[in-house]
C-alpha positions as CSV (number, residue, x, y, z in Angstrom):
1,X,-2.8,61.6,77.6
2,X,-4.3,62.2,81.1
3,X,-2.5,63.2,83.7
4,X,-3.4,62.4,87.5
5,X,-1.5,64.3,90.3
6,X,-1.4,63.0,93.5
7,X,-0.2,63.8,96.9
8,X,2.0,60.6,97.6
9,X,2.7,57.2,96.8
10,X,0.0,55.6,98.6
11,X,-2.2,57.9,96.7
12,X,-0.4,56.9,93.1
13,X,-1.1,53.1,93.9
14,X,-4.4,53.4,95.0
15,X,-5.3,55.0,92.0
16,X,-3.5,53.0,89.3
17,X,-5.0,49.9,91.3
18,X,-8.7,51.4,91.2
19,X,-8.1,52.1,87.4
20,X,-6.5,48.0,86.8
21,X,-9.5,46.9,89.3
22,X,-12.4,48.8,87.4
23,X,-10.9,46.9,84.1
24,X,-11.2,43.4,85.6
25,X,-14.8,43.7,86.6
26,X,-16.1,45.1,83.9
27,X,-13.9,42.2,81.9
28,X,-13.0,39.2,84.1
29,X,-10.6,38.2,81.8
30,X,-8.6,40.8,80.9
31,X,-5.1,40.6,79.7
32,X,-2.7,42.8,82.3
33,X,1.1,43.7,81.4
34,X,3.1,43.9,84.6
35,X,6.0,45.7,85.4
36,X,8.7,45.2,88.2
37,X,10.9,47.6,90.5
38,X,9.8,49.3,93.3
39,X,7.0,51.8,92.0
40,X,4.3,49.4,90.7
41,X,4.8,47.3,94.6
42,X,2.0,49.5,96.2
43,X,-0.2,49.2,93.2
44,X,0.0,45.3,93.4
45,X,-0.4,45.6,97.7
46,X,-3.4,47.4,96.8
47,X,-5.1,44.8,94.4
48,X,-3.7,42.0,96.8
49,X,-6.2,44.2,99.6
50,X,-8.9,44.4,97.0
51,X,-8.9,40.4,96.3
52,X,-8.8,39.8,100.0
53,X,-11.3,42.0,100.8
54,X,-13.5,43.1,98.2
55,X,-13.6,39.6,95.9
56,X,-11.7,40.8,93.4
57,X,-11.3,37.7,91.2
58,X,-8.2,37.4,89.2
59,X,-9.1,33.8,88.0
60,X,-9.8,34.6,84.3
61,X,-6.9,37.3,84.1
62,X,-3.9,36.8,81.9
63,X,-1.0,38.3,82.2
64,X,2.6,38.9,80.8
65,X,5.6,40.6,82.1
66,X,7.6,43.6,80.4
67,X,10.9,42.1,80.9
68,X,13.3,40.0,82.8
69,X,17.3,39.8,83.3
70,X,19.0,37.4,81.1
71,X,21.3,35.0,83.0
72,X,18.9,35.2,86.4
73,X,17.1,31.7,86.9
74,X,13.3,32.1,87.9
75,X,14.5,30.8,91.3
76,X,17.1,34.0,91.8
77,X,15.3,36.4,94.2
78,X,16.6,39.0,92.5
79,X,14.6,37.9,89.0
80,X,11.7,39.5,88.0
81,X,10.3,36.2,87.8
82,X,10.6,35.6,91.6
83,X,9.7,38.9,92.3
84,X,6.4,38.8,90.7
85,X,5.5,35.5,92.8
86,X,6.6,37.4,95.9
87,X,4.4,40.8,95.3
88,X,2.0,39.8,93.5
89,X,1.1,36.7,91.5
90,X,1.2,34.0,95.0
91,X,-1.4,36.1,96.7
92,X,-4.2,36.1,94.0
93,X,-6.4,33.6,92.3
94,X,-4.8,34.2,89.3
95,X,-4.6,30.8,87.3
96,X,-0.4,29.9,86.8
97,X,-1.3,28.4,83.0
98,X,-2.1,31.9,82.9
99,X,1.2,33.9,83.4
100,X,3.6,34.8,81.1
101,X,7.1,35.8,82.9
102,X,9.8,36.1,80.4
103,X,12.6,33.1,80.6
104,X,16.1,35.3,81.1
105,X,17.7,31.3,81.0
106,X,16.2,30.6,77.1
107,X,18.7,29.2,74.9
108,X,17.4,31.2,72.1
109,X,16.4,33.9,72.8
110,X,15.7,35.6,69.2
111,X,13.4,32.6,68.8
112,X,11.7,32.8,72.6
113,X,10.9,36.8,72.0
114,X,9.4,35.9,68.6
115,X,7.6,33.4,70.6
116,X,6.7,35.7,73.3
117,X,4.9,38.3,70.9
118,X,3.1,35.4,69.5
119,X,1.8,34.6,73.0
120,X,0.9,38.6,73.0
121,X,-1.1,37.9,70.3
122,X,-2.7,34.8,71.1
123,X,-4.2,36.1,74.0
124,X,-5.7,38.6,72.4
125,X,-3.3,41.7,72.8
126,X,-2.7,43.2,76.2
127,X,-5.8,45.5,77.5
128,X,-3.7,47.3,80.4
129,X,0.5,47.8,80.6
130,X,1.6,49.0,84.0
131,X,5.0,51.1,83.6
132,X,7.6,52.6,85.2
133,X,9.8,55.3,83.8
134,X,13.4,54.7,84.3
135,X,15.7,58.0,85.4
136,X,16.9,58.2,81.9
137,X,13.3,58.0,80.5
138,X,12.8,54.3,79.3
139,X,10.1,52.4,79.5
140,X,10.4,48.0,79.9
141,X,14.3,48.1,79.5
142,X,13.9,50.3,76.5
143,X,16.6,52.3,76.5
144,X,17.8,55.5,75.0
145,X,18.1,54.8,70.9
146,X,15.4,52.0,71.5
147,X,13.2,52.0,68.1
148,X,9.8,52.9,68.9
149,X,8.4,50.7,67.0
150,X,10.2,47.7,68.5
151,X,9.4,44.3,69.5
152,X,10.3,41.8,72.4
153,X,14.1,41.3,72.1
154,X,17.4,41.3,73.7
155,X,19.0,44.8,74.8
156,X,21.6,45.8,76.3
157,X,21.4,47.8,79.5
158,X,22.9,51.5,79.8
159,X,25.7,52.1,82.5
160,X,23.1,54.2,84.1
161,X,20.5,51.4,83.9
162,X,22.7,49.1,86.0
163,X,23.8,51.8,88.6
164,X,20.3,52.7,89.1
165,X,19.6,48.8,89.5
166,X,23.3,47.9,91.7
167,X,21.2,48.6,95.1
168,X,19.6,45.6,94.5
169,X,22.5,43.4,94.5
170,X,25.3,42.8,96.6
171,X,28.1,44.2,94.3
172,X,27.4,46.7,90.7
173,X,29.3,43.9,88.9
174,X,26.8,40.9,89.9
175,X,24.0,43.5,87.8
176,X,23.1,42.0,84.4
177,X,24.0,43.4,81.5
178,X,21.1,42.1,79.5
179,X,17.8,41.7,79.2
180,X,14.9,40.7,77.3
181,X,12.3,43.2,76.9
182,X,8.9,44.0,75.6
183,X,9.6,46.6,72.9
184,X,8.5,50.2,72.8
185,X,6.0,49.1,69.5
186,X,4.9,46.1,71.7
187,X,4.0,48.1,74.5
188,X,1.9,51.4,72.6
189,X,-0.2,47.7,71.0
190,X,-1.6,48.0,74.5
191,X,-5.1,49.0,75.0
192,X,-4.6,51.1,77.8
193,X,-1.1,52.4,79.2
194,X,-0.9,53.8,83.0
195,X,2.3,54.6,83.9
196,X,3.0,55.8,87.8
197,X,6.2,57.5,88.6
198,X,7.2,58.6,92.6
199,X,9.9,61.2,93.9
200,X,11.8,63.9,92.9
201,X,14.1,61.2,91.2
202,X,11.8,60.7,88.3
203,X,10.7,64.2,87.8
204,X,13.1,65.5,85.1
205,X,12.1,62.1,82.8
206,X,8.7,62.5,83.4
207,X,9.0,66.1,82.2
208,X,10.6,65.0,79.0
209,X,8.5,62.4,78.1
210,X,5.4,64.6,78.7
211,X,6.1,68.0,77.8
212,X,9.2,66.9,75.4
213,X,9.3,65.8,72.0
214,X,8.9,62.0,71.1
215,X,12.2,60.8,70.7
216,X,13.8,57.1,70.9
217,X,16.5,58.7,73.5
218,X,13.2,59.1,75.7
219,X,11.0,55.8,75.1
220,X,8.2,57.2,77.4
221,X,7.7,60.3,75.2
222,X,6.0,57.7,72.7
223,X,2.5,57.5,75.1
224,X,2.6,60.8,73.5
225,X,1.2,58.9,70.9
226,X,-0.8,56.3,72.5
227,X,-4.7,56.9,72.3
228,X,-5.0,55.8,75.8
229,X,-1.9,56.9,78.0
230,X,-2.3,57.6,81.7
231,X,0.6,59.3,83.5
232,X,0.0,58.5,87.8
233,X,2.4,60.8,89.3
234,X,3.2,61.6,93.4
235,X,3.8,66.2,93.4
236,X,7.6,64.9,93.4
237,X,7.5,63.6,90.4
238,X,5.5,66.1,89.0
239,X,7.6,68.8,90.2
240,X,9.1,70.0,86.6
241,X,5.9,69.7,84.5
242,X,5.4,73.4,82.7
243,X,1.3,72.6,82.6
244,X,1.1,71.2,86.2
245,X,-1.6,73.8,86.9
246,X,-3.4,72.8,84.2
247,X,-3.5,69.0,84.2
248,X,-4.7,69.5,88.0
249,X,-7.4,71.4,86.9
250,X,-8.3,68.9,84.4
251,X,-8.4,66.4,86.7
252,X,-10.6,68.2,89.2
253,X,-13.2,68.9,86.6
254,X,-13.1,65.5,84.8
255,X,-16.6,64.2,85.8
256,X,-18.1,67.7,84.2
257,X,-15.8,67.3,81.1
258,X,-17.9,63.8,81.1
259,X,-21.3,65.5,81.2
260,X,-20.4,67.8,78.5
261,X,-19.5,65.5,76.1
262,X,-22.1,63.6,76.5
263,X,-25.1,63.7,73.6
264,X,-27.7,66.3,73.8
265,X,-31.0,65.0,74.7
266,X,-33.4,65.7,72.1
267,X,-36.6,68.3,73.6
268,X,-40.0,66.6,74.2
């Protein structure tokens, strides 16, 4: 895993956008997960900057979406779906044949996630997943018990889940209580994982699924295992990390660690 400490959120998305950015020139049609809520928003304001400004051409770029209520209609502004399309997805190039949102109306939705991992595959496998980490530690809506080495399904959301989420609605009892979800073994399929968390909020999960032991009740603690995890994290969030020294000072000496791995040049 590396870890990347930054001052602020502004900082975190800048980052996690240089790193998504990088990935797309060097392959132009790369295959980007996505996630929703309100951490990755600055990431995708900061590659909506770069494609306005800097070219940044998202017309070869597939992409699918961790997850999505069930019962919302891609017309509810409160779907991922909708929400995508407002942050993201209307204000790049990006080809529509192209996205993958998951449907939260499918009539079967066994037989739509078993579809959806075929799509996954079809494409090629995904060659960057976003994240954010949940307060209870989860991943997609993975939540605590979630195999790690599941698949897209249906799961039910935690009581905690839906509080965390209520702010978004009117009332807690218009929250879904389902959704379908990229699963934990979906997600670690990924090529590369970066994962941003912001605020003091997030700092106890993002200890555990660092610094913790991998465990289902914490689905993030599985890019433990993942052979090309990225943790972005604002000092807030870092705030209960044992090694934070450390992983700073990693960071600041990354180019050097670069050079010295690096093959010896043979003498004349």
């Amino acid at each position: 895993m590396e870890i990347i400490i930054k001052d602020d959120f502004a900082a975190i998305s800048a980052e996690g956008a240089k790193i998504v950015a990088d990935y797309i020139r060097r392959k132009p049609d790369a295959v980007l997960g996505l996630a929703t809520g309100s951490t990755p928003i600055g990431l995708y304001q900061e590659l909506i900057r770069m494609h306005s400004h800097e070219g940044l051409d998202f017309q070869q770029v597939t992409t699918f979406n961790l997850d999505e209520y069930v019962g919302l209609p891609a017309t509810h502004k409160l779907s991922y779906h909708y929400f995508m399309w407002e942050q993201l997805l209307s204000h790049i190039n990006i080809n529509r044949d192209n996205v993958h949102l998951p449907d939260g109306m499918a009539a079967d939705i066994p037989a739509y996630c078993k579809g959806y991992e075929e799509a996954i595959q079809a494409a090629g496998g995904i060659d960057i997943q976003v994240l954010g980490i949940g307060t209870d530690g989860h991943i997609g809506f993975n939540e605590p018990s979630s195999s790690l080495g599941s698949r897209t399904r249906l799961k039910t959301l935690t009581r905690e889940t839906i509080a965390d989420n209520a702010r978004f609605f009117e009332r807690a009892d218009q929250v879904p209580r389902y959704a379908i979800t990229m699963g934990v073994g979906t997600i670690m399929e990924a090529g590369t994982c970066i994962l941003l968390a912001s605020g003091a909020g997030k700092a106890d999960p993002v200890a555990k699924a660092i610094e913790g032991p991998v465990t289902a009740m914490i689905t993030a603690s599985a890019l433990q295992l993942h052979q090309d995890a990225i943790f972005i994290l604002d000092k807030p969030a870092a705030g209960k990390l044992q090694l934070q020294e450390y992983y700073e000072w990693v960071y600041q000496n990354k180019d050097n660690r670069a050079r010295a791995a690096a093959p010896i040049q043979a003498g004349p």
